[in-house]
C-alpha positions in Angstrom: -17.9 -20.2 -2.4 -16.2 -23.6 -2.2 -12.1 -23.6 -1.5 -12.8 -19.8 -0.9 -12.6 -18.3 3.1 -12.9 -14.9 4.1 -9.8 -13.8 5.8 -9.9 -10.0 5.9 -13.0 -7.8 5.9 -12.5 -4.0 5.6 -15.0 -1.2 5.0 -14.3 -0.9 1.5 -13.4 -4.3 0.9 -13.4 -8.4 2.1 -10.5 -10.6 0.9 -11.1 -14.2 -0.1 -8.2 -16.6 0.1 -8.9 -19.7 -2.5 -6.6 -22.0 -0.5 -6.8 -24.4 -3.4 -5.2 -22.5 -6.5 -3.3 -19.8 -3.7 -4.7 -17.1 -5.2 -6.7 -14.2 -3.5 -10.1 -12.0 -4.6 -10.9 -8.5 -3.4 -14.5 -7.6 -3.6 -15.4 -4.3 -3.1 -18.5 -3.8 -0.5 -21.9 -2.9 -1.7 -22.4 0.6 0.2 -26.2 1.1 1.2 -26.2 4.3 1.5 -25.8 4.8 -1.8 -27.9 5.3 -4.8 -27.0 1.4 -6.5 -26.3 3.1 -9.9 -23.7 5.5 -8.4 -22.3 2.8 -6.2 -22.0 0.3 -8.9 -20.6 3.2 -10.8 -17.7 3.7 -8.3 -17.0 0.2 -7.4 -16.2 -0.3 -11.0 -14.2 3.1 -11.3 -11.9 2.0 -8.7 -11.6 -1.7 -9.7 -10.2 -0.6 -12.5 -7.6 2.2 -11.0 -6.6 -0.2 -8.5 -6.2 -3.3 -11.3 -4.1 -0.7 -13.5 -2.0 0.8 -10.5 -1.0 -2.9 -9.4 -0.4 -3.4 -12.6 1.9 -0.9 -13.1 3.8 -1.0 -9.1 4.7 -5.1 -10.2 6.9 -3.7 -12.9 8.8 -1.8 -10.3 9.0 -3.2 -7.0 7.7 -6.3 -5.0 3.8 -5.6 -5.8 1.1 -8.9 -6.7 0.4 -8.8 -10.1 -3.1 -9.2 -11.1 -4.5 -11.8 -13.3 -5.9 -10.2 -16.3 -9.3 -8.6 -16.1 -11.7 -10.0 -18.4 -14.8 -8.3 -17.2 -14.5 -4.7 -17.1 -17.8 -4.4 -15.2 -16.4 -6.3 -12.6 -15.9 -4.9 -9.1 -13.2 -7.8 -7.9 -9.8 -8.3 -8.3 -8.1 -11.8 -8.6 -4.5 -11.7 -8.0 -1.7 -14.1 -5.9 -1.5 -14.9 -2.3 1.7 -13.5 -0.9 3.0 -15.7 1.4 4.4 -14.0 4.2 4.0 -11.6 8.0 2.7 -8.8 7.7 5.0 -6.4 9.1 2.7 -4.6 11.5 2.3 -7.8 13.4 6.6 -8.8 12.5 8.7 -5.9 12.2 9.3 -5.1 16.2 10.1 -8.7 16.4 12.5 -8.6 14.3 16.1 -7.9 15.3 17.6 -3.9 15.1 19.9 -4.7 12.1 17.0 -6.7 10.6 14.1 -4.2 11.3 16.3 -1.3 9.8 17.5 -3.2 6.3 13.5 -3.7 6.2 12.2 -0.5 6.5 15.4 1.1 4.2 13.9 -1.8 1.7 10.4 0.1 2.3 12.1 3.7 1.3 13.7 2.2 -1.7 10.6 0.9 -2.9 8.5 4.1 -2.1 11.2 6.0 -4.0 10.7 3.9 -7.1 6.4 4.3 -6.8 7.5 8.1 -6.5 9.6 8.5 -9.3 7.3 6.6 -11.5 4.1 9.2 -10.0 2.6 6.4 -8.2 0.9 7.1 -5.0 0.2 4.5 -2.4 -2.5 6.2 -0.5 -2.6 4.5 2.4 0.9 3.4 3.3 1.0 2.0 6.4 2.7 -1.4 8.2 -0.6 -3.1 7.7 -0.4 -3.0 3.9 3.9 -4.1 3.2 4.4 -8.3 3.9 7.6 -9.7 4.1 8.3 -13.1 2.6 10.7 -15.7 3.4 12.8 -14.3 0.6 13.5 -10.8 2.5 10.9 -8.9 -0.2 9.2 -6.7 1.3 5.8 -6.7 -0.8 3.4 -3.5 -1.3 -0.1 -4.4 -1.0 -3.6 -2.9 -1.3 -3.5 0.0 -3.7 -7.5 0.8 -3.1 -6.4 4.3 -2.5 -3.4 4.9 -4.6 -3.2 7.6 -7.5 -1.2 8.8 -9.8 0.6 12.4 -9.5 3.7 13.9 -10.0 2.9 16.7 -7.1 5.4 16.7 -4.3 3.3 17.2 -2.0 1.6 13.7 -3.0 4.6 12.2 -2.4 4.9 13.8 1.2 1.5 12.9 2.4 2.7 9.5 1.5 5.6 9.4 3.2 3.8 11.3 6.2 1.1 8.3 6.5 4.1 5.6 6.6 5.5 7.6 9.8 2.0 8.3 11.3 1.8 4.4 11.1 4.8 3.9 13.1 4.1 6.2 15.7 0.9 4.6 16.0 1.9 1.1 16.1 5.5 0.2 16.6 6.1 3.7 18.4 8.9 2.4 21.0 11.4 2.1 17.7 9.1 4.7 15.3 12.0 7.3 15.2 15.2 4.3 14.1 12.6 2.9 11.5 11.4 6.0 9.9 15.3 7.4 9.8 15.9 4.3 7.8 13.1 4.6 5.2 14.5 8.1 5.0 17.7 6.6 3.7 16.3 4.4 1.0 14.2 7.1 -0.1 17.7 8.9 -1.0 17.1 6.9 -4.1 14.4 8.8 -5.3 15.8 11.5 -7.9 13.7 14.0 -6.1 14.1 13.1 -2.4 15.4 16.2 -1.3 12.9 18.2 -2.5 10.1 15.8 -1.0 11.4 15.9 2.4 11.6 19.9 2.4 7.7 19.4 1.2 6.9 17.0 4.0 8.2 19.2 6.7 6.2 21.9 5.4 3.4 19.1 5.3 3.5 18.9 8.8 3.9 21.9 10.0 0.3 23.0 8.6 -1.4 20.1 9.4 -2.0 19.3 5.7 -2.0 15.1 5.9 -5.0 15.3 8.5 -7.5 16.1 5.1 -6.2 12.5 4.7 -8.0 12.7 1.0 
């Protein structure tokens, strides 16, 4: 479409940037192997769960607010362009002090999600941009929930550290110490950490869902 160009294609998803109006659209991907009913079916479902969850995160922390769905058949979502580096490209270029204010910014904002039973889903480095301001913005909720299970909570907090063992892994240990200590905000912290050792000691995050 005209002032629209694709600038991130996923399996679930492609992201149009309108350049024009700054403003981005996620359309879900037709799936083939699919019966079209069903797959229209769940494009829609989630549409909707990801609209409402986004909705809900920009009330909290540094999350793009959608603009309001008119068409609740629809499998897009229009929401803002968010300006900024995504840290899985930025955050080992950043200086130590710098890097670790970050990732505690990250905690503190995963503690809020938590205490409010919002689930990321797929919290990785690829999916937080940092602006010019120092906000540290949560992005594609595609798979986020809602749940007040702990052990939710852990698996989240597991996929943020399997990210940074996986991609920054040099600096993995410093950064995930330091989302530990802005997750101390959370009112149930302590009790998610016990459940994420237990997490990982029986293997539970590689279901992955």
């Amino acid at each position: 479409m005209e002032n629209q160009k694709l600038i991130q294609q996923g399996a679930e998803a492609k992201i149009l940037l309108n350049e024009k109006d700054n403003y981005i659209i996620k359309d879900r991907i037709e799936k083939s192997y699919r019966l079209k009913e069903l797959d229209v079916k769940i494009r829609k479902l989630r549409t909707r769960q990801e609209t409402k969850l986004l909705e809900k995160a920009s009330k909290i922390i540094d999350s793009p607010l959608p603009n309001e769905q008119k068409d609740k058949n629809s499998t897009k979502i229009t929401m803002p362009f968010i300006k900024g580096k995504k840290l899985s490209e930025y955050l080992d270029k950043l200086s130590e002090k710098h890097a670790m204010n970050v990732c505690e910014k990250i905690g503190a904002s995963l503690a809020q999600l938590h205490d409010n039973n919002i689930i990321h889903g797929d919290l990785t480095t690829s999916n937080l941009i940092l602006d010019k301001k120092e906000k540290v913005w949560f992005i594609d909720f595609g798979l986020g929930f809602h749940s007040m299970k702990l052990e939710d909570k852990a698996v989240d907090l597991h996929l943020i550290k399997e990210a940074l063992e996986a991609k920054h892994y040099k600096n993995h240990e410093k950064y995930f110490n330091h989302i530990l200590q802005g997750y101390n905000l959370s009112k149930n912290h302590k009790e998610t950490i016990e459940r994420l050792k237990k997490v990982e000691s029986r293997g539970r995050y590689k279901e992955r869902y």
